[in-house]
N, C-alpha and C positions, 0 to 999 in steps of 0.2 A: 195089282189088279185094278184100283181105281185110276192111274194112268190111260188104261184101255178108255174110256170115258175121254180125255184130256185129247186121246187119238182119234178118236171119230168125231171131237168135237174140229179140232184143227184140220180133219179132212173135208169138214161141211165148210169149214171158210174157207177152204182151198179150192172147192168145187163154186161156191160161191165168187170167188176172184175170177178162175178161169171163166166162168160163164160175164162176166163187168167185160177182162181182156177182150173176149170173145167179138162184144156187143162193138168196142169204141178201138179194137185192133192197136193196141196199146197198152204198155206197161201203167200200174199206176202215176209214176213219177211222173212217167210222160202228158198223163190227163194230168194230173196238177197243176201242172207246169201250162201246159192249154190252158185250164181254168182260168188260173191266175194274174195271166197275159191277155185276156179278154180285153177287148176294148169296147166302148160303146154298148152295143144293144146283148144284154146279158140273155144267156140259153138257161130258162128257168128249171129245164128235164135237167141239162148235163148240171147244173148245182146239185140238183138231188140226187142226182146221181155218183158225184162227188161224194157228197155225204154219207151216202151209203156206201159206194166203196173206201170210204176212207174206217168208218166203223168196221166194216171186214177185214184191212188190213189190221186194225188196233185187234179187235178180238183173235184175229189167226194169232199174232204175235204175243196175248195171251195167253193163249191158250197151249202154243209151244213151248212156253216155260214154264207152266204147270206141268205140260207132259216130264219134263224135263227135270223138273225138280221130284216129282212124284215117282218116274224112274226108278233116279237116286237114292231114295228112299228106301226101295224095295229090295234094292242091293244087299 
C-alpha cells in the first residue's frame, strides 16, 4: 500500500522532467553536456535550471527504488 505513495511521487518527477524536456527540447544529459561546455559569458536561468532539473532527476530516481523496494516487500 505505501508503494502507491513511492508512485505518485515518481510520477510528479516525471511530469516534472517532461515539463524541463519540454522548455529546453532535450534530454537531460544533453543540457549537461550544453552546461558544462559553456564558454565565456555563463546563462545564469539555464544554471538554475540545471539545478533544478538535475534535483528531479535525483529525487525521480529515488523515489523509483523506494517504489521498488516497497513493492517487494508487500509480496
Amino acid at each position: 500500500m505505501y508503494w502507491i505513495l513511492a508512485v505518485a511521487k515518481v510520477r510528479y518527477f516525471d511530469s516534472k522532467i517532461s515539463e524541463m524536456r519540454s522548455i529546453y527540447k532535450m534530454s537531460f544529459n544533453d543540457f549537461k553536456h550544453r552546461i558544462e561546455e559553456q564558454k565565456g559569458v555563463e546563462v545564469f536561468e539555464e544554471w538554475d535550471d540545471f539545478i533544478i532539473w538535475d534535483s528531479y532527476e535525483s529525487a525521480r530516481s529515488y523515489w523509483a527504488k523506494v517504489e521498488t523496494r516497497l513493492k517487494g516487500n508487500e509480496e
